[in-house]
Backbone as CSV, one residue per row, in Angstrom:
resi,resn,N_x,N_y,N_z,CA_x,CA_y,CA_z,C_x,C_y,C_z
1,UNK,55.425,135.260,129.796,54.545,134.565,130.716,53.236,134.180,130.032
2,UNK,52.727,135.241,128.798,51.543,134.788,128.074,51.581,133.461,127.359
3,UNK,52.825,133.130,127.227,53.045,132.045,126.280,53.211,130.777,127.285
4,UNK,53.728,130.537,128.138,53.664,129.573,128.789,52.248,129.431,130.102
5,UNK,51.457,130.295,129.978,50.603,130.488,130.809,49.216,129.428,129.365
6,UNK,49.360,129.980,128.182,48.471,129.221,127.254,49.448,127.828,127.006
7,UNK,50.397,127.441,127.405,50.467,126.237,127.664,50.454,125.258,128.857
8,UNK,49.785,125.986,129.546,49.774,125.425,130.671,51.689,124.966,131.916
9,UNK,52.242,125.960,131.430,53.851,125.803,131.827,53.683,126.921,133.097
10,UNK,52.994,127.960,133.156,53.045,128.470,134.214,53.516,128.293,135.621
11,UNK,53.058,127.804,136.030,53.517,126.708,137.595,55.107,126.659,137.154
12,UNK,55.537,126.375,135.740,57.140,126.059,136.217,57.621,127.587,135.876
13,UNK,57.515,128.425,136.175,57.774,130.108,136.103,58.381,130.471,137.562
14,UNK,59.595,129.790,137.788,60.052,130.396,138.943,60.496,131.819,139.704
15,UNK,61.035,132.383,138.708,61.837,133.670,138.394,61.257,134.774,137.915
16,UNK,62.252,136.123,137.735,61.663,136.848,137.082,61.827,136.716,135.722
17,UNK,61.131,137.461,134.738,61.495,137.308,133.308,63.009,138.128,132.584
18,UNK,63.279,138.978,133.217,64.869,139.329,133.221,64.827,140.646,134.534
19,UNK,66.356,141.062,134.854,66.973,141.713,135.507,68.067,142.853,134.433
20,UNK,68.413,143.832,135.532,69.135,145.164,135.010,70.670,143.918,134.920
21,UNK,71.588,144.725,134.336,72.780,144.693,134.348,73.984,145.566,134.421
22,UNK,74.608,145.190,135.204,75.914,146.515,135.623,77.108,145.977,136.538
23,UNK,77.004,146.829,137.674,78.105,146.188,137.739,77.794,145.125,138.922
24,UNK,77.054,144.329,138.578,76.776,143.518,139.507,75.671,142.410,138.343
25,UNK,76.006,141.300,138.198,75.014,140.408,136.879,73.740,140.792,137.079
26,UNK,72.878,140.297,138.355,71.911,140.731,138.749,71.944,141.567,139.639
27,UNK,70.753,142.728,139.232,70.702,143.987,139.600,69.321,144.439,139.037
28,UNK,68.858,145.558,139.955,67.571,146.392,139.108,67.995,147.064,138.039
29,UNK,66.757,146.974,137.202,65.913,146.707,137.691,64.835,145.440,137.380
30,UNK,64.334,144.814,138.167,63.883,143.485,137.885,62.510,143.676,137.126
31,UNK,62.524,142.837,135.985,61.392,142.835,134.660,60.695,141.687,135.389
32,UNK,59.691,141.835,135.656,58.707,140.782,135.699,57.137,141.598,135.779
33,UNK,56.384,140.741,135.582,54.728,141.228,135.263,54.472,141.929,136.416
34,UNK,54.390,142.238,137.512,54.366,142.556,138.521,55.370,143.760,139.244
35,UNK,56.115,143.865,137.972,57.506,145.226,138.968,56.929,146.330,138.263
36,UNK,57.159,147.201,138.768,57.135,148.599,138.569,57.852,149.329,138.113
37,UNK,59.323,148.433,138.037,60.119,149.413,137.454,60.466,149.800,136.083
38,UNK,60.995,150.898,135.975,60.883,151.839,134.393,62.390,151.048,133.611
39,UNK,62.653,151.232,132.866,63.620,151.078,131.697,64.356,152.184,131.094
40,UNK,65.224,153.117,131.903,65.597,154.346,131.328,66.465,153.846,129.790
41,UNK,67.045,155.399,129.362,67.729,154.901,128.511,69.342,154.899,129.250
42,UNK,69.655,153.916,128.197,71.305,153.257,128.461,71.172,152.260,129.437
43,UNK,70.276,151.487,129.921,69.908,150.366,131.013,70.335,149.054,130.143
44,UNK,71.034,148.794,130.805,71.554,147.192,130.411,70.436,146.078,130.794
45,UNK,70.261,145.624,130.232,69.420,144.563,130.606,69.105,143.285,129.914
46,UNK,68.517,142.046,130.730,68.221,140.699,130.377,67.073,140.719,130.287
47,UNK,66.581,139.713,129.108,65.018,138.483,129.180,65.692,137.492,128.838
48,UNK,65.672,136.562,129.924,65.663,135.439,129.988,64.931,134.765,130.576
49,UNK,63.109,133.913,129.639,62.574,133.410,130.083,62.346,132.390,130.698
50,UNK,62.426,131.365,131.621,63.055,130.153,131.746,61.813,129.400,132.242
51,UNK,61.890,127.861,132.590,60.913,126.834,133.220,62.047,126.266,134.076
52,UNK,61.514,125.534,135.556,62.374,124.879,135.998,61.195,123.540,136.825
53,UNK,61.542,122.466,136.171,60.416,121.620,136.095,61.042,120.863,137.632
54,UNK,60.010,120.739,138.964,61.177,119.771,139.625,61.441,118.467,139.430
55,UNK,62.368,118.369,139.807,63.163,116.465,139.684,63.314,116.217,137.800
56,UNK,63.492,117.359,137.193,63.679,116.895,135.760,64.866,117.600,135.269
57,UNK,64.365,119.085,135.884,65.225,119.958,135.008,64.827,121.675,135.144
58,UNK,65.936,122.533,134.079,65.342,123.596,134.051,65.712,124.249,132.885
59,UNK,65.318,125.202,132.147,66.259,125.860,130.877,66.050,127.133,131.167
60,UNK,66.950,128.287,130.541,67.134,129.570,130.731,67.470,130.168,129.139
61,UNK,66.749,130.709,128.351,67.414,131.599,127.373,67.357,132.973,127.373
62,UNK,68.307,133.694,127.833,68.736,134.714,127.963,69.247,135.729,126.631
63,UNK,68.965,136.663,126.475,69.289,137.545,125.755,69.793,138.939,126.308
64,UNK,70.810,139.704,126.236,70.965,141.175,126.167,70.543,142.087,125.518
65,UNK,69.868,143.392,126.264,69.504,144.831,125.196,70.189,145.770,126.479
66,UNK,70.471,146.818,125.435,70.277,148.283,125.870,68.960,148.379,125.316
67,UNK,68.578,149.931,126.392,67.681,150.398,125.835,68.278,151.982,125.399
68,UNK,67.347,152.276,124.407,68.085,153.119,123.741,66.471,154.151,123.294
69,UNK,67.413,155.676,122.768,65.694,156.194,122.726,64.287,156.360,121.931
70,UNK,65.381,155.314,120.835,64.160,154.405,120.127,63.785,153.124,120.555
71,UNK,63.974,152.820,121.818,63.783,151.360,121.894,64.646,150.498,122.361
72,UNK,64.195,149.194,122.639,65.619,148.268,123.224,66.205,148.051,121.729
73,UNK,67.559,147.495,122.487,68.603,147.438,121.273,69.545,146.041,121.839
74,UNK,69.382,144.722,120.732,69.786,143.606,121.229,71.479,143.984,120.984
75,UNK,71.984,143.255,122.080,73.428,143.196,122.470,73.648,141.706,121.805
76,UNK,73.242,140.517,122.631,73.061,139.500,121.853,73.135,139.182,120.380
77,UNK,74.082,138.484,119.807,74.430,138.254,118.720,73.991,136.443,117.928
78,UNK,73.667,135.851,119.083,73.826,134.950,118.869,71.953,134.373,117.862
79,UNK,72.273,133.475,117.007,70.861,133.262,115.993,70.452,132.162,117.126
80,UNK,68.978,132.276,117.296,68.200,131.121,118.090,67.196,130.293,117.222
């Protein structure tokens, strides 16, 4: 959000910045500047920051981590 907030993209910040994963795609716990919730370990989870501009468009890049008890740990394989 720091990064699109110094570009003035804010306003197109619809969403949260990622969600838990299990057995349900979206699920807690929801990552955004504003949640409260913790990140245990073994928590599946997304950042996928996105813009959704109206009448143009929108993009989503998403990534997977565990978190693990050194830290998140990307699932995601893919080079960006």
């Amino acid at each position: 959000m720091i990064f699109f907030k110094s570009k003035g993209l804010d306003k197109y910040v619809k969403y949260a910045l990622g969600h838990g994963v299990g057995i349900e795609v979206h699920e807690s716990p929801l990552i955004s500047s504003k949640s409260k919730d913790l990140l245990h370990e073994n928590t599946v989870f997304t950042l996928e920051p996105g813009l959704h501009i109206p009448k143009l468009g929108g993009i989503r890049i998403e990534d997977t981590f565990v978190m693990t008890k050194k830290g998140p740990k990307a699932l995601t394989k893919v080079e960006k």
